[in-house]
KOLKEDO-823988 format. One record per atom (N, C-alpha, C): residue in one letter; y negated, x, z. Coordinates in Angstrom, 3 decimals, always signed. Layout:
<atoms>
atom aa=A Y=Y X=X Z=Z
...
</atoms>
This chain:
<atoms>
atom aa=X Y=-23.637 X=+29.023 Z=-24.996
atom aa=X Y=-24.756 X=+28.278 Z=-25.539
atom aa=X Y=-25.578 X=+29.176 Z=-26.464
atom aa=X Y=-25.829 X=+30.368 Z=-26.199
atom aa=X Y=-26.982 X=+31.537 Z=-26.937
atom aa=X Y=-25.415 X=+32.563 Z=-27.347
atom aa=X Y=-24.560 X=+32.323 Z=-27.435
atom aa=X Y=-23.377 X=+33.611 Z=-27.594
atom aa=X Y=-23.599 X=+33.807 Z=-29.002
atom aa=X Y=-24.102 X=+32.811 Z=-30.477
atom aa=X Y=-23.967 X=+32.337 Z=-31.365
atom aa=X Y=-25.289 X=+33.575 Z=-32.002
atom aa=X Y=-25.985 X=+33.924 Z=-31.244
atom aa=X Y=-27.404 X=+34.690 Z=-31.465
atom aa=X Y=-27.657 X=+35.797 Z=-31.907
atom aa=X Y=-27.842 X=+36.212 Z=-33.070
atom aa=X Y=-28.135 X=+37.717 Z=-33.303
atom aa=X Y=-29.259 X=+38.277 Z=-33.328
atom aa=X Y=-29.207 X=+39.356 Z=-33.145
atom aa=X Y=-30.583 X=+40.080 Z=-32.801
atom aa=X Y=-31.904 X=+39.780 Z=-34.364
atom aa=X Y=-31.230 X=+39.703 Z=-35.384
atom aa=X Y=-32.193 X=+38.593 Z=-36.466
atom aa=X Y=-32.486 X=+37.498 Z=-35.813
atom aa=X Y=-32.048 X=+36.539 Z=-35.381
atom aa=X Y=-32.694 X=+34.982 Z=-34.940
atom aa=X Y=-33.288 X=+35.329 Z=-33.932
atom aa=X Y=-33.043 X=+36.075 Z=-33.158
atom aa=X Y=-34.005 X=+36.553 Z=-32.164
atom aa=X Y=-35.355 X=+37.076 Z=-31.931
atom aa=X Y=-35.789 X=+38.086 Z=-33.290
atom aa=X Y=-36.664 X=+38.496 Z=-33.968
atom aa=X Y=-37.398 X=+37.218 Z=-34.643
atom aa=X Y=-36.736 X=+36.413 Z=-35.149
atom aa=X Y=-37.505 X=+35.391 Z=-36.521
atom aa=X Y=-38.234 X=+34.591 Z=-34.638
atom aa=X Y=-37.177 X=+34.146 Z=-33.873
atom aa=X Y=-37.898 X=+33.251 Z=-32.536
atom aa=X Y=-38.908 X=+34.333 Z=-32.475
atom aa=X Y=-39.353 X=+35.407 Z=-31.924
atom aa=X Y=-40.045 X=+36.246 Z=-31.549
atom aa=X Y=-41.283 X=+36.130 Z=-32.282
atom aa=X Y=-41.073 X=+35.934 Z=-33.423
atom aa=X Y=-42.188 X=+36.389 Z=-34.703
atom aa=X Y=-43.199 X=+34.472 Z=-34.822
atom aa=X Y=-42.075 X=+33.754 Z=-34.554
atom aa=X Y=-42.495 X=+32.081 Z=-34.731
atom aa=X Y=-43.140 X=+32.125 Z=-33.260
atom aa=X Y=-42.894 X=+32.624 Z=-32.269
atom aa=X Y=-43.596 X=+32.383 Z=-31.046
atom aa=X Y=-45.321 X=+33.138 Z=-30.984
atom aa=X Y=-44.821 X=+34.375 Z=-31.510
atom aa=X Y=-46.620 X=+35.288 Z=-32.211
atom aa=X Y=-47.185 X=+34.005 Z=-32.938
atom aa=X Y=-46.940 X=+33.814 Z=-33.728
atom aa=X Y=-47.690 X=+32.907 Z=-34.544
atom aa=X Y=-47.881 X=+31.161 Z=-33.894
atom aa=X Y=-47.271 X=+31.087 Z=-33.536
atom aa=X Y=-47.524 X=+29.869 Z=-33.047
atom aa=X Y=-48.912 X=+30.218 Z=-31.671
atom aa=X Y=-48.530 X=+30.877 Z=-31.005
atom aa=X Y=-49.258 X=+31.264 Z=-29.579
atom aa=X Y=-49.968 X=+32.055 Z=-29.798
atom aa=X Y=-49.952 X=+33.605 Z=-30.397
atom aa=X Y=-50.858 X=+34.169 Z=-30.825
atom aa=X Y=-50.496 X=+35.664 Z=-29.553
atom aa=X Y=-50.921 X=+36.728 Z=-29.867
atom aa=X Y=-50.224 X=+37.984 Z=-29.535
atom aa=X Y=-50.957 X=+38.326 Z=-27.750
atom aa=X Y=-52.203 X=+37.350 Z=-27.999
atom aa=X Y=-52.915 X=+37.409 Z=-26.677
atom aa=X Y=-52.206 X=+36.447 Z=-25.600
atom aa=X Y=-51.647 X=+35.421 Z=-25.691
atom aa=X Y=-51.670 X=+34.116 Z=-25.323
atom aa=X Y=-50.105 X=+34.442 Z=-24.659
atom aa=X Y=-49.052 X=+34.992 Z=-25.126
atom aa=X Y=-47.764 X=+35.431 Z=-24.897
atom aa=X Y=-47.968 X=+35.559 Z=-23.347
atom aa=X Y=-48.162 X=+37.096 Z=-23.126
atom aa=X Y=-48.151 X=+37.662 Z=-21.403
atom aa=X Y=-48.887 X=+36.241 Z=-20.817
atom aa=X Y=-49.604 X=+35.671 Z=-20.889
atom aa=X Y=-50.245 X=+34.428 Z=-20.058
atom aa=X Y=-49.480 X=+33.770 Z=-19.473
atom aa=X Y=-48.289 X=+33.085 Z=-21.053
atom aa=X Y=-47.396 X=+32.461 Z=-20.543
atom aa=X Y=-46.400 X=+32.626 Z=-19.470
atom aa=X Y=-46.153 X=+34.254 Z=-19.701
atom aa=X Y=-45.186 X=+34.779 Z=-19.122
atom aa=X Y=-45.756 X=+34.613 Z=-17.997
atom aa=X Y=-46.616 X=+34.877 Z=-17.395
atom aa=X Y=-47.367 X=+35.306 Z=-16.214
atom aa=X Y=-47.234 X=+34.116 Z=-15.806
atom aa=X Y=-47.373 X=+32.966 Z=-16.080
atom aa=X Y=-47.438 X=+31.707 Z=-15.563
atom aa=X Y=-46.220 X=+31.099 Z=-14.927
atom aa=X Y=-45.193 X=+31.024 Z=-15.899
atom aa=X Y=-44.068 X=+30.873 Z=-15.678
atom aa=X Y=-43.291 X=+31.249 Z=-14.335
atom aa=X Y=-43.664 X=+32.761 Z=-14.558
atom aa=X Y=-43.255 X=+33.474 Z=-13.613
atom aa=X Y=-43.804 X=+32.991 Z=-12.000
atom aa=X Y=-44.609 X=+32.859 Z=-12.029
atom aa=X Y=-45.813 X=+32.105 Z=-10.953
atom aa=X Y=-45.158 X=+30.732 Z=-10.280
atom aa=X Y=-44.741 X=+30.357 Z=-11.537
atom aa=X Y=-43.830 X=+28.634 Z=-11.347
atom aa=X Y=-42.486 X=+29.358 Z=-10.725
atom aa=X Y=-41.952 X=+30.157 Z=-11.089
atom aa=X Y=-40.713 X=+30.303 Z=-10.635
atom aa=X Y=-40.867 X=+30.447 Z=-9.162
atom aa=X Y=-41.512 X=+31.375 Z=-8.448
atom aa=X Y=-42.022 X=+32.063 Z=-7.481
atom aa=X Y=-42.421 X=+31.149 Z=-6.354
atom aa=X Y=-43.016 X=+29.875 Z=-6.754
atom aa=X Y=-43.531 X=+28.916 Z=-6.290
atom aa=X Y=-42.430 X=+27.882 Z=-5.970
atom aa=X Y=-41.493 X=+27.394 Z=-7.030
atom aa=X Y=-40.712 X=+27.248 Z=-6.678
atom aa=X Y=-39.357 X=+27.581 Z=-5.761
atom aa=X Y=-39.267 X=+28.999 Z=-5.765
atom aa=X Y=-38.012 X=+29.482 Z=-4.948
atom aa=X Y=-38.977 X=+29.182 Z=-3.439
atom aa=X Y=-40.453 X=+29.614 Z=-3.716
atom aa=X Y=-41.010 X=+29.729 Z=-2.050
atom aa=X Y=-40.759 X=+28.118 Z=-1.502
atom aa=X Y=-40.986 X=+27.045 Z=-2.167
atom aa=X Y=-40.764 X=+25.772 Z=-1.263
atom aa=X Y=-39.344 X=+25.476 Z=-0.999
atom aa=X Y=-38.214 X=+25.942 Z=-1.955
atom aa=X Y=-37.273 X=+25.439 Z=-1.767
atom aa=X Y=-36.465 X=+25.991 Z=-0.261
atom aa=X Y=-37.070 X=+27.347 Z=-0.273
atom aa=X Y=-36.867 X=+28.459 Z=+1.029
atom aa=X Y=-37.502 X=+27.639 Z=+2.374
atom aa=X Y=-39.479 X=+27.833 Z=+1.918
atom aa=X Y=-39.394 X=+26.723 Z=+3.123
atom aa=X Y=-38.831 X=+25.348 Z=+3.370
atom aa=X Y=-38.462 X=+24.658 Z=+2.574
atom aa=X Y=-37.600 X=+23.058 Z=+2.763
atom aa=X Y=-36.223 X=+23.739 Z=+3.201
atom aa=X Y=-35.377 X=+24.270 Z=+3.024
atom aa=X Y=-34.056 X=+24.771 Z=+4.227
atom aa=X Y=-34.423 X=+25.347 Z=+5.074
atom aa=X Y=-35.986 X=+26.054 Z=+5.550
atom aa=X Y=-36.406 X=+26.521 Z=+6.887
atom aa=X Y=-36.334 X=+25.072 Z=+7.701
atom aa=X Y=-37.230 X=+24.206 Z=+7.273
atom aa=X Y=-37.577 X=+23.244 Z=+8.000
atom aa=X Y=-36.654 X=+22.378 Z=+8.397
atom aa=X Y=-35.224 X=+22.169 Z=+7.509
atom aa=X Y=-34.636 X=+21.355 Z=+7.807
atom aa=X Y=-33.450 X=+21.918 Z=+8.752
atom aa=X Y=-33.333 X=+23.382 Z=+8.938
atom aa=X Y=-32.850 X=+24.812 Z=+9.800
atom aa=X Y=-33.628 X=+23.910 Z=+11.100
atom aa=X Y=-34.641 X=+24.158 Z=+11.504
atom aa=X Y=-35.186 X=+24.120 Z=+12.723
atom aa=X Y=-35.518 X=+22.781 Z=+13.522
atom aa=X Y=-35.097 X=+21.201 Z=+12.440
atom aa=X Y=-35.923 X=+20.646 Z=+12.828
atom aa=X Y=-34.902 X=+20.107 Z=+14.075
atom aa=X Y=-34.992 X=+19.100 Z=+15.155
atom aa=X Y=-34.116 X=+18.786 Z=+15.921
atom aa=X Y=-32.584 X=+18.550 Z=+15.745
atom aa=X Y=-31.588 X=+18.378 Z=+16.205
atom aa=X Y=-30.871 X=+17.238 Z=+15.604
atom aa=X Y=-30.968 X=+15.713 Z=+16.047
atom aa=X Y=-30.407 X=+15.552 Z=+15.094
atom aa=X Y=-30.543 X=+13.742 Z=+14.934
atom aa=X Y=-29.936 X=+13.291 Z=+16.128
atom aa=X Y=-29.687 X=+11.794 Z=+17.213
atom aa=X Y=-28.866 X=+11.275 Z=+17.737
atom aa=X Y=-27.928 X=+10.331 Z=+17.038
atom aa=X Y=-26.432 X=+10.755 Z=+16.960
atom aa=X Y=-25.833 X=+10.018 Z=+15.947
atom aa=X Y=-24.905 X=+9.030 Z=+16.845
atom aa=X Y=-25.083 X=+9.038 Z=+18.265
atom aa=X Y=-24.491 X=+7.999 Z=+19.498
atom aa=X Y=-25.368 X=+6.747 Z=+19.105
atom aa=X Y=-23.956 X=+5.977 Z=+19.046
atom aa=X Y=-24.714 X=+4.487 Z=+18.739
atom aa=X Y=-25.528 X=+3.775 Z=+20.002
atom aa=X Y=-26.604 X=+3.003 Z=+19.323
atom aa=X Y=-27.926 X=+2.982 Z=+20.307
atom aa=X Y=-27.337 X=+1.949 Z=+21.270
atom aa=X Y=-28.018 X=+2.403 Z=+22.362
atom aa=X Y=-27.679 X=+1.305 Z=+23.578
atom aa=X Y=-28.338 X=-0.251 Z=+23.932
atom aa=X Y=-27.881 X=-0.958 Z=+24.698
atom aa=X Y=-28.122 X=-1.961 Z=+24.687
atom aa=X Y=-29.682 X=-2.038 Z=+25.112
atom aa=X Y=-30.403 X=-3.031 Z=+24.631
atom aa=X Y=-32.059 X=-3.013 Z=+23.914
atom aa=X Y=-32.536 X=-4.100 Z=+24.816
atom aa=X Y=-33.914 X=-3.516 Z=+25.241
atom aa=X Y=-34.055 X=-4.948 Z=+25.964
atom aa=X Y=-34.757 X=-6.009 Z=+25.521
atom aa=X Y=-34.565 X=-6.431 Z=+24.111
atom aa=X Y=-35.192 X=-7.294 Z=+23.207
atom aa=X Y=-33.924 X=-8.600 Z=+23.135
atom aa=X Y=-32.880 X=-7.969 Z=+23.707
atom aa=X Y=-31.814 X=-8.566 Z=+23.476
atom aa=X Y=-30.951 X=-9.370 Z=+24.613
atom aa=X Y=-31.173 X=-10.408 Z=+24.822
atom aa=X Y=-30.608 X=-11.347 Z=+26.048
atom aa=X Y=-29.162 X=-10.907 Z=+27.027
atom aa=X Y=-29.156 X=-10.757 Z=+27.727
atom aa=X Y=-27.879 X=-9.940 Z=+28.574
atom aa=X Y=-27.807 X=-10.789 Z=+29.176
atom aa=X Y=-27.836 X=-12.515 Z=+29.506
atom aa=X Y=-27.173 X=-13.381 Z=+30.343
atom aa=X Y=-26.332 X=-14.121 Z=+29.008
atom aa=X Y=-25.472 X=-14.922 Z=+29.455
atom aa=X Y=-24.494 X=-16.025 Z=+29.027
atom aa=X Y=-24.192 X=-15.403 Z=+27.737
atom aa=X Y=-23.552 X=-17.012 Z=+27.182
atom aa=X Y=-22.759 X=-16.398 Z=+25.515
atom aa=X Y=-23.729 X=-16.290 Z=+24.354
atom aa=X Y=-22.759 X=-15.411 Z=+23.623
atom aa=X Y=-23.765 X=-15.037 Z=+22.305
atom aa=X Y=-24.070 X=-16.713 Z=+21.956
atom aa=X Y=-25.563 X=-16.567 Z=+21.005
atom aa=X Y=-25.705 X=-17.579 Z=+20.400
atom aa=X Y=-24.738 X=-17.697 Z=+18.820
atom aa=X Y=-24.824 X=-19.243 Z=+18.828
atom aa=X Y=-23.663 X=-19.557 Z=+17.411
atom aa=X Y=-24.741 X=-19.552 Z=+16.106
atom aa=X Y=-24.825 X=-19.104 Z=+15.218
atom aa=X Y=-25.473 X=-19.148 Z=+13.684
atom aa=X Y=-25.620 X=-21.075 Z=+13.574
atom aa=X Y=-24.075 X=-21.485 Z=+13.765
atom aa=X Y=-24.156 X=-22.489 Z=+13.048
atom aa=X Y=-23.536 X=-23.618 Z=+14.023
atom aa=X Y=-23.456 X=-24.690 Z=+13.843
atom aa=X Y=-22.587 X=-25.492 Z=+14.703
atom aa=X Y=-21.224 X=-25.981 Z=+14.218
</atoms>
């Protein structure tokens, strides 16, 4: 994707990013970014902690309910 890049286009990006942002404004970004990255690896670490520790699931199909009539035949939908 960037193999195409010489150390000229690299310089001209460099020189368009000064000017666009300004020579103060650069490290900010960086600093920020970096912050985002950091922030990101930390939740993604804690979200596989949490999902590491949390119980396991019951994947045995559920037993008979007592919402559910246990004398005579099933009822018919239709006639």
């Amino acid at each position: 994707m960037f193999g195409d890049l010489s150390f000229s286009h690299i310089l001209i990006l460099l020189l368009v990013l000064v000017l666009v942002f300004g020579a103060k404004r650069i490290p900010e970004i960086g600093k920020s970014i970096g912050q985002g990255i950091k922030e990101f690896n930390r939740s993604l670490k804690d979200a596989t902690n949490d999902q590491s520790s949390a119980p396991p699931r019951n994947l045995s199909p559920p037993g008979p309910s007592s919402s559910v009539p246990s004398s005579g035949d099933p009822k018919r939908l239709s006639d």
